[in-house]
N, C-alpha and C positions, 0 to 999 in steps of 0.2 A: 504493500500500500504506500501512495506517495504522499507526502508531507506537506501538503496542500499550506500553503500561505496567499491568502485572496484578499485583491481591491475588489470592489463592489463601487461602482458607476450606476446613479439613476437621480430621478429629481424629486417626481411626483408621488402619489398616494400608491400608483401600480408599482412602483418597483417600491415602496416601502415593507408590502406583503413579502415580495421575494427576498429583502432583504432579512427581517424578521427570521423567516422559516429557515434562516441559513443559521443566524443566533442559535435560536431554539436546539438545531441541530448540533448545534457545540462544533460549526469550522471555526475555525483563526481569520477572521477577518481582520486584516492588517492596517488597511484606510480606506475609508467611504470618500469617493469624488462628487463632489453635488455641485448644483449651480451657485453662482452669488447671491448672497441675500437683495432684492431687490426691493426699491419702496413703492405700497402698496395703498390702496386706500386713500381717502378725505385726508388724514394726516400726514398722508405720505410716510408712514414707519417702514422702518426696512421687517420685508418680511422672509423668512427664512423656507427654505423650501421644506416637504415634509419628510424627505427622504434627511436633512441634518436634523431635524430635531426629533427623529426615531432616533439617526447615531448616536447625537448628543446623549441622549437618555441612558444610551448603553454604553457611554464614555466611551465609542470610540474615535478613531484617528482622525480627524475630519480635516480635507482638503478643498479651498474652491476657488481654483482656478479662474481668470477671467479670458485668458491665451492658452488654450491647451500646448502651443509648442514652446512657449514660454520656460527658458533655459533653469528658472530655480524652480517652478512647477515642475520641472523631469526630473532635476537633480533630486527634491522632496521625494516622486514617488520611487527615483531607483535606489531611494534610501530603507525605502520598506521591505523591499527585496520578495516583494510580491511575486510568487509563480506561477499565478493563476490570476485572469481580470475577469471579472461579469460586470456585462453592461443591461440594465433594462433604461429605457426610456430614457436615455441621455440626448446627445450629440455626436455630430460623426467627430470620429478617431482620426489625427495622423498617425501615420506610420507610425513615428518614432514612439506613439505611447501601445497601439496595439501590436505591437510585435515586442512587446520588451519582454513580458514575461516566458518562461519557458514553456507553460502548457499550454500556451496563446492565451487569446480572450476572446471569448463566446458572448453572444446576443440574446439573450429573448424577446421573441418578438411577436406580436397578437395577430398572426394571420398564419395561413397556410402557405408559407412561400413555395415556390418564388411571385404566387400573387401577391397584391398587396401592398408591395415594399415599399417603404414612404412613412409621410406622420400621421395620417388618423385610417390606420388600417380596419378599428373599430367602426368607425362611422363609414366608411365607404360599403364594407364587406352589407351594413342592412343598408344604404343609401340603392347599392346595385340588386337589393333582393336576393340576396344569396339565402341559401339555406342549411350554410354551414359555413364554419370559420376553424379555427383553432390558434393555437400555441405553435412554434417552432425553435428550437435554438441551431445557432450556426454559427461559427468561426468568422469574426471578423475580418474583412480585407480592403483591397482601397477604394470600393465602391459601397452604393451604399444599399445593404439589405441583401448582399449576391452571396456570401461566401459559403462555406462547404456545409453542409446539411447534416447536423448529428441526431437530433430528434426530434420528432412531431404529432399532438397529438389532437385531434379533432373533437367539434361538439358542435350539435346543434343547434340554428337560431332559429327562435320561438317566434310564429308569424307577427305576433303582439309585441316583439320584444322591442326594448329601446337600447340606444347607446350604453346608459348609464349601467342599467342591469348585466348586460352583455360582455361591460367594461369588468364589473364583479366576475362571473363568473371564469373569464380568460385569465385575470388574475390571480387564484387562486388554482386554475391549473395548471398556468405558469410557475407558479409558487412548487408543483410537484415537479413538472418535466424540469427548471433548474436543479431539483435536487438529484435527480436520476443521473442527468448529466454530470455536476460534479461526480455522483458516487464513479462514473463510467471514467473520467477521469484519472480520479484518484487510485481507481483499480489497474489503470492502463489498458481497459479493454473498448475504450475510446475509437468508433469506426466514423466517417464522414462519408457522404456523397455529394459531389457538384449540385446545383438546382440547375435544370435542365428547362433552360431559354426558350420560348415559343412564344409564335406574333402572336398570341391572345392573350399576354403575360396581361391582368387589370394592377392597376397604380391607386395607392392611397395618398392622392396630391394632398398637398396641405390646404385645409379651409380657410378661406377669404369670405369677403360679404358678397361678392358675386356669385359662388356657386353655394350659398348658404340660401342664394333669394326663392322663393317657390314661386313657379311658373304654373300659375292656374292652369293655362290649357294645356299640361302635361297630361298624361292618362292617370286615373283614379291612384295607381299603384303607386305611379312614379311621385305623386305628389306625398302619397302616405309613407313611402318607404324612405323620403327623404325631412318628413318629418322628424318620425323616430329614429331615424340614424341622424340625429342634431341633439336628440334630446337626450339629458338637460343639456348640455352643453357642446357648440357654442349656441345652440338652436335655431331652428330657420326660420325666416322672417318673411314679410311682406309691408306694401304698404296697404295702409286703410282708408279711404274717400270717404268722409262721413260729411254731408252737408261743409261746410268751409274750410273744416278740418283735414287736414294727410297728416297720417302719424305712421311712423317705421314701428309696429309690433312684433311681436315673437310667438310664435304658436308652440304649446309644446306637448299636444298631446290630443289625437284624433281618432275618430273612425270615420271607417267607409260607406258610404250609403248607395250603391247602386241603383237608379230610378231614372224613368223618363221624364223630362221638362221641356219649356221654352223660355227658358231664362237665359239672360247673355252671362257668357262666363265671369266668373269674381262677383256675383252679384250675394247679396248679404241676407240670407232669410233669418230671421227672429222669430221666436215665441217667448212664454214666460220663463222657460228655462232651457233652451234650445239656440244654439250659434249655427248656423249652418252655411256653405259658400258653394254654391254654383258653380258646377263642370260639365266637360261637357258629356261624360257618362252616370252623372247620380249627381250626389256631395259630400262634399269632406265635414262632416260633424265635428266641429272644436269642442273640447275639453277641456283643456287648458290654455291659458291666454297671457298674455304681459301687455298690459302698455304704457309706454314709455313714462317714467317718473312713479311708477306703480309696482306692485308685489303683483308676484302672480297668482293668477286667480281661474276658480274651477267658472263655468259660464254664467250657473246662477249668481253667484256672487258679483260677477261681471255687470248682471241686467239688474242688479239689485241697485244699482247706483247708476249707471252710464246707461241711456240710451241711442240705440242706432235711426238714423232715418231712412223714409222708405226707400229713397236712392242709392244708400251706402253702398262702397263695394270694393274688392279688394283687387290691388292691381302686384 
């Protein structure tokens, strides 16, 4: 058995699990790389990401680089004499830090690659209606999300399912396929395969406010599937034509209504507890709503206060 001495690379709440479950396990985590603390909020306080203040709690090594090639940032980490690096949800690697250690450094990453590869492999995999996703780890190299395939393990997306949930459940099988992976390491019975290239390869580009916006006259699906692949976060929006009012809101949470009409698309129907938007095969029933300077709100609570008029509509 090899004598595993591990950095641990991530930022966010998903690589905090992975991180954790390696604790628990009693490896030697030598120093946790996180982002900078950056300022956050109406105060502007520097806020710390959640991946240092899981470390911190566990006194360990904590490093945070603003230049990963940054000469006493290398010098720090080849001082830990790390020979093992896991990354979840960091930034890409230069060379000079992913190749340092001697057992490499391995990814995890929330998709089946080689689809996916990118930043929100979560939100594209239901944005595109897939019906399955999973976990993969692989050996870093100088591109980004290609390298050599050690494990992968698939699950299920639930027709209902959102972002958020989805984000839970990959984390937590994440949290196992990294510990298999070290143990496979550490035993030396560590095998890889290439990810095998083809023009259908899908990409999890990064979200902007452009492909976040919903396009009413999409098909029923495509507008539902890119709801809940936003929700919560960053959520997709639209704008709202209310008598003199356009406000940029946030939907975040729908059903499907298949039905005949002759309403022109985006158009607004109400009742006393009912939000509904015209398409052009049924409509999208809201459930959950934001608008702007507001908390979010389920629809009665919405119609408890704010009324629509009879022209309203959503573009």
């Amino acid at each position: 058995m090899k004598d595993l001495r591990i950095v641990f690379m991530g930022t966010p709440d998903f690589a905090v699990t992975i991180l954790q479950s390696l604790v628990e396990n009693n490896y030697n985590i030598v120093g946790v790389i996180t982002a900078p603390d950056k300022p956050a909020g109406r105060g502007r306080k520097l806020h710390e990401s959640a991946v240092k203040q899981y470390a911190a709690s566990q006194k360990l090594n904590i490093l945070q680089p603003t230049n990963l090639k940054d000469e006493t940032f290398i010098s720090e980490l080849k001082a830990l004499h790390a020979n093992l690096q896991i990354v979840v949800a960091f930034r890409m690697l230069p060379k000079v830090v992913w190749q340092l250690p001697e057992y490499g450094t391995f990814n995890l990453h929330a998709s089946l690659l080689p689809n996916y590869r990118g930043a929100a492999p979560i939100n594209w995999a239901i944005i595109n209606g897939e019906h399955k996703t999973g976990v993969s780890t692989f050996f870093i190299d100088d591109k980004i999300d290609t390298g050599d395939m050690i494990l992968q393990e698939e699950i299920n997306i639930d027709p209902k399912e959102n972002a958020g949930s989805l984000h839970d459940k990959l984390m937590h099988l994440g949290s196992e396929l990294v510990l298999k992976t070290v143990k496979l390491i550490e035993s030396g019975t560590v095998k890889t395969v290439p990810q095998i290239e083809t023009a259908d390869i899908k990409t999890a580009y990064k979200l902007n406010r452009d492909n976040c916006k919903i396009d009413w006259n999409a098909s029923i699906d495509t507008i539902y599937n890119l709801i809940r692949g936003l929700s919560p976060y960053p959520a997709a929006w639209c704008s709202l034509i209310n008598g003199n009012d356009t406000l940029d809101i946030k939907i975040y949470s729908t059903e499907k209504e298949i039905a005949n009409h002759n309403l022109e698309t985006g158009t607004v129907v109400t009742s006393k507890k009912e939000l509904k938007v015209a398409i052009k095969e049924g409509y999208i029933n809201i459930i959950q709503i934001k608008l702007p300077g507001k908390k979010l709100m389920d629809i009665p609570a919405l119609l408890n206060g704010y009324s629509f008029k009879t022209d309203a509509k959503m573009l």
